[in-house]
C-alpha positions in Angstrom: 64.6 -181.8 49.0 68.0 -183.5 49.6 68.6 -182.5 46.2 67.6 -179.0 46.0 70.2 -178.7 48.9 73.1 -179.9 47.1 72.1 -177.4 43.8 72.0 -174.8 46.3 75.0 -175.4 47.8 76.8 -175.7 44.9 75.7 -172.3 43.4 76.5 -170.7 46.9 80.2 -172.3 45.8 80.4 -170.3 42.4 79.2 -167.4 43.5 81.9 -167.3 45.8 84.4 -169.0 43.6 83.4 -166.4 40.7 85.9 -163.6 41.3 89.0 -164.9 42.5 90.4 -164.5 39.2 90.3 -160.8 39.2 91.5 -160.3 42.7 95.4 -159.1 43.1 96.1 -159.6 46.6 97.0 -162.9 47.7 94.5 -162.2 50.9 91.3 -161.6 49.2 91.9 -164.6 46.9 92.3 -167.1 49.6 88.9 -166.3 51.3 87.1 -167.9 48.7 89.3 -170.9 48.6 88.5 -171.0 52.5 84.6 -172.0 51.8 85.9 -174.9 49.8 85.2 -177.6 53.3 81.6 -176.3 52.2 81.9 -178.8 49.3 83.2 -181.5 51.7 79.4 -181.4 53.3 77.6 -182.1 49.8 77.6 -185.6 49.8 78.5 -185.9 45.9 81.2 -187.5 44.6 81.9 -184.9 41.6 81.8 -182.1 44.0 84.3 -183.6 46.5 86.8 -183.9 43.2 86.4 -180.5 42.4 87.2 -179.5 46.4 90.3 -181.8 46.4 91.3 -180.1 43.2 91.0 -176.7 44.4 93.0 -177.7 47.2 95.8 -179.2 45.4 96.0 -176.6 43.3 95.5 -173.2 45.5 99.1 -172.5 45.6 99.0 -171.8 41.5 95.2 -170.3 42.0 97.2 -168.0 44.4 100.1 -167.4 42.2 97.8 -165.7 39.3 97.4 -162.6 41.9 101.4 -162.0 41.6 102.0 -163.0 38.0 99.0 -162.3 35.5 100.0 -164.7 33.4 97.4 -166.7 31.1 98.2 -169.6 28.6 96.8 -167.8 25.7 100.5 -166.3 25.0 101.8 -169.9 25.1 99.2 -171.3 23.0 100.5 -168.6 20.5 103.9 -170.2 20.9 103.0 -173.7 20.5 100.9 -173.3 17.5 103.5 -170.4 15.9 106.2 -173.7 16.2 103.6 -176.2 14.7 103.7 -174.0 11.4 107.1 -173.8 11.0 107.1 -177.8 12.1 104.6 -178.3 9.5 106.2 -176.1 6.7 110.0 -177.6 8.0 108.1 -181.4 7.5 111.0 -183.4 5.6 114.1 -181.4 6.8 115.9 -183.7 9.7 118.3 -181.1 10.7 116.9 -180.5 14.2 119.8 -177.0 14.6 118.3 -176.0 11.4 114.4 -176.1 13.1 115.9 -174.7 16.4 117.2 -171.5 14.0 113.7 -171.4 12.7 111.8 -171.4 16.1 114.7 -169.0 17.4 114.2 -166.2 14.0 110.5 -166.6 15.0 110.5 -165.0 18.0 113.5 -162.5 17.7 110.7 -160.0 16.5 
């Protein structure tokens, strides 16, 4: 039973937790981040990381309502400057790879 408790808890927790990355006012966003003491009452140790987390980190959660800004474009970046890393591999002129990385991106 105790079990069945915690599962429902927990789902109670996503469903809530679900949408705050679509929401774009800072207000709306932090209700769901409110029900995060609810994960305080689950006695689970994996659950209370996850709340602790959240917390730690609602200031950036909040953040994404002002700036939509995801890490796929610097992913992009990063692996657009391991090609030219990899293609540059035996050249020790770091100014010369800075040029590179710099011509890159001047599209």
């Amino acid at each position: 039973m105790s079990l069945n408790e915690t599962i429902n808890t927990v789902l109670i927790l996503k469903d809530k937790l679900k949408h705050i990355w679509t929401y774009t006012s800072r207000t709306w966003a932090r209700k769901p981040l409110t029900n995060v003491p609810l994960a305080k009452t689950i006695n689970h140790s994996v659950v209370h990381k996850f709340a602790n987390m959240l917390m730690k980190h609602s200031y950036g959660i909040l953040n994404h309502c002002d700036y939509k800004i995801h890490t796929s474009k610097l992913e992009g970046v990063n692996n657009k400057i391991k090609v030219i890393k990899r293609k540059a591999y035996g050249f020790h002129d770091e100014r010369y790879f800075s040029l590179k990385i710099i011509q890159a991106f001047a599209n």
